[in-house]
C-alpha positions as CSV (number, residue, x, y, z in Angstrom):
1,X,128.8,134.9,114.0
2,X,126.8,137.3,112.6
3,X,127.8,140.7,113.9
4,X,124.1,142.0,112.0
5,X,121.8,140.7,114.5
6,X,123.9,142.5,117.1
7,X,123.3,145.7,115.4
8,X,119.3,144.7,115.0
9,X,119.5,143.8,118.6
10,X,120.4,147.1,119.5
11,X,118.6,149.3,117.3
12,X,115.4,147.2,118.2
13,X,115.9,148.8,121.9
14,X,116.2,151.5,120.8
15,X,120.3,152.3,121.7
16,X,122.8,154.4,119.7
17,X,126.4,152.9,119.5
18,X,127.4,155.1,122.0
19,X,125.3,154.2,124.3
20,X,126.0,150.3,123.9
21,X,129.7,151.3,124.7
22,X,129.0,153.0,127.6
23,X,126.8,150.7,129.3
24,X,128.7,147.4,128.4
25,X,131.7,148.9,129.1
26,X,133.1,148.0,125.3
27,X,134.8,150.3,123.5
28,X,132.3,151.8,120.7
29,X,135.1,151.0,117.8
30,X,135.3,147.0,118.7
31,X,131.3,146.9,118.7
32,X,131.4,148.8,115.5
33,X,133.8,145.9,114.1
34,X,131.9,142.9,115.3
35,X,128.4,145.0,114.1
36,X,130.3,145.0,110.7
37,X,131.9,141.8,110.7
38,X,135.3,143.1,111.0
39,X,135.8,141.4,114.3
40,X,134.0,137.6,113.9
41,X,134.9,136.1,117.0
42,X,134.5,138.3,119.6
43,X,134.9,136.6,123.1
44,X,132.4,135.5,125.5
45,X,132.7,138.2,128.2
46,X,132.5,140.8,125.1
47,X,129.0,139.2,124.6
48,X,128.1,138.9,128.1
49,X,129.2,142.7,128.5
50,X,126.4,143.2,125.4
51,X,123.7,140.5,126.2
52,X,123.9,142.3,129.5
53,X,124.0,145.9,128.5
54,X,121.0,145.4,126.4
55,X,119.1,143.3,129.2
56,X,119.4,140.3,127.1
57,X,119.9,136.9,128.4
58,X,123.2,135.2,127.3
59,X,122.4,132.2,126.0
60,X,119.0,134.1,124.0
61,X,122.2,136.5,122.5
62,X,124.2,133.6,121.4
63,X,121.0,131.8,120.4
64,X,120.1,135.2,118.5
65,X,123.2,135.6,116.9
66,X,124.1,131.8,115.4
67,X,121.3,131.3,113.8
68,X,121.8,131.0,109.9
């Protein structure tokens, strides 16, 4: 997983870190990790809690995020 296009996600929206965190409910160190690719595998509901925090569909996240 590339923890990148999360952080391009994000940025593209126009949200901080903080903000992220305190809309998905994810603490803003474990996003920093999987932004920076400290954490690879971060769990589904960690991805749902940020597809849905940046009013992104799911499966467009995971779609957004695998691609090479």
């Amino acid at each position: 997983m590339d923890g990148k296009k999360i952080r391009m996600l994000r940025k593209e929206r126009g949200m901080t870190l903080n903000q992220l965190a305190d809309q998905s409910g994810v603490s803003k160190s474990y996003i920093s990790y999987v932004e920076r690719g400290i954490q690879k595998n971060p769990s589904v509901e960690i991805l749902s809690k940020l597809a849905n925090a940046m009013d992104i569909p799911f499966i467009e996240l995971i779609r957004h995020i695998d691609r090479q």
